[in-house]
Structure formats: C-alpha cells, structure tokens
N, C-alpha and C positions, 0 to 999 in steps of 0.2 A: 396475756396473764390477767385474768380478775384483779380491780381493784380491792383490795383487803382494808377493811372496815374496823381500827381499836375501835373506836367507839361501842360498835354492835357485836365485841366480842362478849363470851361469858363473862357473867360475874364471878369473880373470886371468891362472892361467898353464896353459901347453901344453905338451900329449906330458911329462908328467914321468916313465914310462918312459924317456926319452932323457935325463933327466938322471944328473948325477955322485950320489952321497950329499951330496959336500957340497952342489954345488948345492941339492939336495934341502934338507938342514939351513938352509942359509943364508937360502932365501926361507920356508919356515916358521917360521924365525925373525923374518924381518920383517914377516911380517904379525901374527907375535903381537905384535909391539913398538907395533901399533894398537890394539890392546883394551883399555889403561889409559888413553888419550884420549878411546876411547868411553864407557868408564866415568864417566869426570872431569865428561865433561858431561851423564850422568844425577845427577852428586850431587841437584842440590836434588831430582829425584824420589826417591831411597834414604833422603832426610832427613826427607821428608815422611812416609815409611813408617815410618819408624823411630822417630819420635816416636808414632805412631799405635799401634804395638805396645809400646812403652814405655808408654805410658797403660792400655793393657788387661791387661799382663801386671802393672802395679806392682798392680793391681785386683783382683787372683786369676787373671787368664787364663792360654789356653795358646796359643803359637803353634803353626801346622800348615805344613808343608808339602806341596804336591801336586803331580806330575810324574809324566811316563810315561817309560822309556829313559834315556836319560843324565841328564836335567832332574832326572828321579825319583833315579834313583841322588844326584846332587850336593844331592839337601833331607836325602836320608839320612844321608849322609855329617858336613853338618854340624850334621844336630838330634842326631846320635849323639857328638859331638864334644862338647858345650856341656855332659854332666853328668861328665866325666874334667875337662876345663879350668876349668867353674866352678863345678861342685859344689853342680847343683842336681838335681834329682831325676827321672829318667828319661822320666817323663810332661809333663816341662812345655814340652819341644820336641820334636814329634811329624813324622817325614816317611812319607809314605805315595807307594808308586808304584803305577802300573797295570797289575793283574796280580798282587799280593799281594807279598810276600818274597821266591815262585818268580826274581822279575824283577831282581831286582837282581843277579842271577848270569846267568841267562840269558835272552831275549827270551820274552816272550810274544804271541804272534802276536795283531794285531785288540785288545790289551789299551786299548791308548789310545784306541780308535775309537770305547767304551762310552759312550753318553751319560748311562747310571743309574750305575753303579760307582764315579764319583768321589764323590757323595753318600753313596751307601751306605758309602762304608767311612770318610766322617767319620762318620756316624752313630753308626758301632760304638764310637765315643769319647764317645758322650754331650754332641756340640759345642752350644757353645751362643751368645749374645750376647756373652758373658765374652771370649770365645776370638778370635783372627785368623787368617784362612787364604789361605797364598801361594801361590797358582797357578806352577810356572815351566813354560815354552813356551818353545822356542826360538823354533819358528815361529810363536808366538801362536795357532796354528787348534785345540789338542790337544782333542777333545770333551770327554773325560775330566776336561780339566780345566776348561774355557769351563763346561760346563755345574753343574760343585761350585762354582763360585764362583757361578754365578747363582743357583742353589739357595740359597745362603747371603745374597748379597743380600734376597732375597725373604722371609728371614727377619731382615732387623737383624744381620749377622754380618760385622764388617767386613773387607775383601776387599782383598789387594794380588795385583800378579804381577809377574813378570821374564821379557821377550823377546827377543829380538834384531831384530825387526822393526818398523818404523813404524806408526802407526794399526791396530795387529792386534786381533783380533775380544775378545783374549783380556784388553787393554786396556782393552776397550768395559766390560768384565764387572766391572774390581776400582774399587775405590774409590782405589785409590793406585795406580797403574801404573807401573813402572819399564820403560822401552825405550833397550837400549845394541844401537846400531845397529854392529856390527861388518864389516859389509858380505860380500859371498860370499865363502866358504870355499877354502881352497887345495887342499883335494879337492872338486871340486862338491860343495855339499849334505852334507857330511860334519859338522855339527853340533856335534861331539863336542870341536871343533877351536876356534879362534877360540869363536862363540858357548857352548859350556862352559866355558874359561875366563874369558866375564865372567861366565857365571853365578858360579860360582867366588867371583869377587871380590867380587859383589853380596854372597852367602850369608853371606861372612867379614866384609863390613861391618857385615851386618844384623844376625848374631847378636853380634858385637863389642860396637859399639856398643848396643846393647841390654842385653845384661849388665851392661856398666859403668853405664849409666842403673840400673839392680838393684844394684847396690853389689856387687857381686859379685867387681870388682877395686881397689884399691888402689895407688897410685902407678901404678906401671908392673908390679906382679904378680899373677899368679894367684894370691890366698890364699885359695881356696876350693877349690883342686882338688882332687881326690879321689888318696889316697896308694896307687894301681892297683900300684906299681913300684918297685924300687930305683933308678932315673933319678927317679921325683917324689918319692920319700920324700927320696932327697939334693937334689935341689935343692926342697925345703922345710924341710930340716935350713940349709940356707944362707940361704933368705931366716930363717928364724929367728933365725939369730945374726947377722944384722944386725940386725931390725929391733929386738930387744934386747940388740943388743951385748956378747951372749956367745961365749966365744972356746974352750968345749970343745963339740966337735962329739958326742960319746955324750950328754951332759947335755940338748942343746940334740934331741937323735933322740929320748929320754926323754921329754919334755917334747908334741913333737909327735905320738909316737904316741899319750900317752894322751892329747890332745886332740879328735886327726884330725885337725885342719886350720889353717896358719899362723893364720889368723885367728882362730878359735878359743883357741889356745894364747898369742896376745899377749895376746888380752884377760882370758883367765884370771891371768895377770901382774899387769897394768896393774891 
C-alpha cells in the first residue's frame, strides 16, 4: 500500500487567485491558528525526545540536526541560535542540510534525493555514540535524511525526527519520532507553510527545553548569552543589577564586561 502523503493533499481552499488580500490573510491565518493543537498533542513525543537528548548531551554529546530545503534551513536556524542565547559553544548544536551551505540561500536541485550524503556529512563531524541526530521531514519520505538516520541506528547512534505526516517512513528510522499532523496546506503541498511552522515550534521546544535541562538558564533568563551587542550587553547590564541589587548601571557594565557573562559575574560576587 502507498504511503499517503496529508501534507500533499489538496487544499481546502479554491481559486485563491479570485480571492481579496484579505481574504487571502484571513484564511492563512486560520489555518495557522491549527498548528499549536497539532503541536500540543505531539508533546508526550517532543518530551520523550528531549529527555533523550538531555541524557546524551549532559554526557559529553552533540546534538545534530538533519534536513533538506526548508526543514534543513529551520535545524540551522536554531542550532545557530543556541550559542548567542545560551552561551555554549558553536559545535555543540550542529544543523546540516542537503546540499551543503550552498543550500540554505538557494535550492540545490536532486540534493535531498542522495541516499549516501546525509551519512557523509555527519561523518565529517566525527559522529559518534555520544552524540543524537534529528532527522526533520516534512513529508517523512526525505532519503537524505531516512537513510543518515538508518546509518546511525546501525551503529548505536540514537535517532529522533520531526514530520508532519502519520506513520512516515522517516518515523520508522528514529528511535523517538515526533509527527504534528497539520493536515494539507493552504497552498497545495507548499511545505514551508503550516508544516514549517510546527517544525518551527518542535525546534524552539527541543532546544529550549534542553538548555535549561544544561543549566544554561536561570529563573526565567539567559545568563549565559553571549554579549554579541549593545541590546545583550544592556539587557545583561539589567539582569545584573537585579540579580545583585545594584542601582549604578556603569558599575554594574564594569563588572559584566570583565566577566562575559551575567552568570559568570554573580558568582564572581557571591
């Protein structure tokens, strides 16, 4: 029996050429106002996962992510995101797409279709048992990625993914599967849409919630993040004099630059 595809089913709506903007706006909007419901009821999968990589990473490991096109671009996005915010070190949340770097600007034709390439280029990282690696598929079928997870199975390498499709091939492959069924797109098959932003949200939980499992945040702030800017140097100049209740803001910039980081700098104090 063929694998059946929601994602590339029809859309529900017609002739959107004949619609207004805002009609346009309006039902785009309501079909994105379903993708947090879909989400909601993948938690216990995202929980499962996220414990799992929380065990490997507290170990020494590295998370990886793996995607071709949009999927690929949204691991990038937020493995690139995690050492600005939590102030860990470049290598320890890795996104790879298909196609190399070339791809995250522009398409590489046939790139996701390689069934060797996704192996190959965890390779290049030295991957090992230590480490976990996130398949994301929209469609669950991506070779590129189906077959870097199997490869990694086959060696003790433990294996999540994120899809938008029911029982997809690409599910069969991880050991923790995440599937937030968003149902077909308000452009047929346009991907990028509905199912990118649950990836989206999946991405922002996993690496979230994973940090904070790493101590990486504190109450409710980043006291790890890296001082890139005059928006993070100031608002670390603020959680500073709160969190030691100092009331000159030059004293308290003093203090944080020559530490580098809120956290840093309290406990130099303390």
């Amino acid at each position: 029996m063929e694998f059946k595809k929601v994602t590339e089913q029809p859309s529900v709506y017609r002739h959107l050429e004949k619609m207004s903007v805002s009609e346009l706006l309006k039902n785009i909007n309501k079909e994105d106002k379903t993708v947090p419901d879909a989400v909601e009821a993948a938690l216990p999968q995202i929980e499962h996962l996220v414990a799992a990589v929380s065990d490997k990473m507290l170990s020494g490991g590295r998370l990886f992510y793996l995607g071709a096109g949009t999927s690929g671009r949204l691991g990038i996005v937020d493995a690139s995101e995690c050492p600005p915010t939590f102030g860990v070190p470049h290598g320890l949340v890795i996104g790879l797409i298909a196609g190399g770097d070339s791809a995250i600007r522009k398409a590489v034709e046939f790139a996701e279709d390689s069934r060797e390439q996704g192996w190959a280029d965890l390779t290049q990282y030295s991957i090992t048992d230590k480490d976990v690696v996130i398949g994301i598929a929209a469609s669950g079928t991506t070779p590129y990625v189906i077959n870097a997870l199997r490869e990694c199975r086959k060696r003790g390498i433990v294996t999540g993914s994120i899809s938008c499709n029911p029982g997809s091939p690409v599910s069969a492959e991880a050991d923790f599967p995440i599937e937030v069924v968003v149902g077909p797109e308000f452009v047929t098959g346009s991907t990028r849409m509905k199912s990118g932003t649950a990836q989206k949200l999946v991405l922002n939980m996993i690496s979230t919630a994973v940090m904070v499992q790493l101590g990486r945040v504190e109450d409710n702030k980043m006291v790890n993040m890296q001082l890139s800017n005059e928006k993070l140097v100031d608002r670390g100049i603020k959680m500073l004099m709160e969190r030691l209740e100092m009331e000159d803001y030059e004293a308290a910039k003093a203090l944080l630059l020559e530490h580098g980081s809120v956290k840093k700098a309290v406990e130099a104090v303390r």
